[in-house]
N, C-alpha and C positions, 0 to 999 in steps of 0.2 A: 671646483677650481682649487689648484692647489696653492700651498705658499709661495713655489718659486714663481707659477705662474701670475698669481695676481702681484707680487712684487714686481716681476716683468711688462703688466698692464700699469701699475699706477709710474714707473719710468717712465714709459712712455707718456701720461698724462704730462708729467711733468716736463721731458722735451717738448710737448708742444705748447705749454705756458711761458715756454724759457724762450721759444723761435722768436727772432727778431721782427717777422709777418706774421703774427697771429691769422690759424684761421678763421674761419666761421662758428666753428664748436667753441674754441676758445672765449670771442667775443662775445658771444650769448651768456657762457659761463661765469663772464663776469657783471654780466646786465644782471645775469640773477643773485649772484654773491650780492650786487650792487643791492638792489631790493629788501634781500635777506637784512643785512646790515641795519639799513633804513627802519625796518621795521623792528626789526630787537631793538636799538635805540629808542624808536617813537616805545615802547612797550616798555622800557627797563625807566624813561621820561614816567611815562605816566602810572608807575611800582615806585616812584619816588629815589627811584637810584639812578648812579652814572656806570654806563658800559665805558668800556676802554678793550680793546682789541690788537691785537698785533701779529704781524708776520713771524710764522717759526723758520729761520735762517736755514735753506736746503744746504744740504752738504755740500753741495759742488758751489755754494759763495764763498764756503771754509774752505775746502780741500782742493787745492789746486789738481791736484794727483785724480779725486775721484772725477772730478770735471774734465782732464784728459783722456780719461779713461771713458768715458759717458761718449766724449768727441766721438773717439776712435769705434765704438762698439757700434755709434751710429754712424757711424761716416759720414759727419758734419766738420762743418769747418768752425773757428772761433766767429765769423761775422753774421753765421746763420743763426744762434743762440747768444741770447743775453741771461745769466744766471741771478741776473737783479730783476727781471721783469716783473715775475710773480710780486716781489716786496713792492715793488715800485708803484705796479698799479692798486696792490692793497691799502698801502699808506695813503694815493690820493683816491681814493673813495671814502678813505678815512676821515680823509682831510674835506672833501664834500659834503658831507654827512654829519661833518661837526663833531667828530668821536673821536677822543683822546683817544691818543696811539703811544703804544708803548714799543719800541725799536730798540730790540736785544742784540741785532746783528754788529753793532759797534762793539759791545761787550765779547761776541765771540770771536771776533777779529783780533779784538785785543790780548783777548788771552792765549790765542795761535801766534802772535808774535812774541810774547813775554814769557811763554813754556817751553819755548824750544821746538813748538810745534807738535805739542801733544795731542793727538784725538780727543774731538770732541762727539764721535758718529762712531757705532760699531761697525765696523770695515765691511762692506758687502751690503750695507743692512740700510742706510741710511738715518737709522732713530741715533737719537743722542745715548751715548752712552752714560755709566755712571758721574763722571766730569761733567757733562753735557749738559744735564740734567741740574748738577749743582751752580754753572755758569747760570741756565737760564732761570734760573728761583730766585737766584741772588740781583739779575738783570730787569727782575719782573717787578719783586718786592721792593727794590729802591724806587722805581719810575712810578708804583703804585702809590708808594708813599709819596713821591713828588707831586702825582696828580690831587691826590689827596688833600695835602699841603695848601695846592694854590688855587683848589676849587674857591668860586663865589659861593657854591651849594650848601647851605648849612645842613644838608641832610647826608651830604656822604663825609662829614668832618664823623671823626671817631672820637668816641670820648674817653675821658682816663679814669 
């Protein structure tokens, strides 16, 4: 398989994470994410550390442009795709699970409004670009340091 085509397969995974009627492949896929999660947690619990996990913001939350574009190539309308769903249902599995979540996509939004609208994705490509990249370090290590902060755990406090 080549690049364009498996970039052509994993879009599509991601239209069907985003449809507003998930189907059956979808739901399963998250029974098992569900799972996964649960048990790195129980596992990271019992290694003495805390996990913390978070949704990486698709390009079509930022890019109004590529998420029109994403429409039109499918020939979807805006009410058959929600581009929050993926975060939405990661966060509350998160949030079931009892796993500090770290939510960079405030940070990316922000910075789409405050640049004038500067890319944060290489155009075509969907990966964060070099900006991208630096948003999401700086998004990551502040909220890491907050968890860190306000843990009860005296075992994930860092020492000086």
């Amino acid at each position: 398989m080549g690049a364009a085509e498996a970039g052509s397969r994993l879009t599509e995974y991601v239209v069907e994470l985003m449809m507003v009627e998930p189907g059956a492949k979808v739901k399963n896929g998250w029974w098992i994410t569900k799972q996964l999660l649960a048990e790195a947690n129980r596992l990271s619990k019992l290694g003495g550390a805390q996990m913390a996990a978070f949704p990486i913001p698709l390009i079509y939350q930022v890019d109004g442009r590529a998420y029109a574009e994403l429409l039109a190539t499918y020939q979807l309308s805006e009410g058959q795709l929600d581009p929050n769903n993926p975060r939405a249902m990661l966060l509350h599995i998160l949030e079931e699970e009892n796993i500090p979540r770290i939510d960079i996509l405030p940070e990316f939004l922000r910075y789409i409004s405050t640049s004038g609208g500067q890319p944060l994705y290489i155009r075509g490509d969907g990966h964060w670009n070099r900006i991208g990249h630096q948003v999401a370090a700086s998004a990551v290590s502040r909220q890491v340091a907050d968890i860190i902060r306000h843990s009860d755990s005296p075992e994930i406090h860092c020492s000086k």
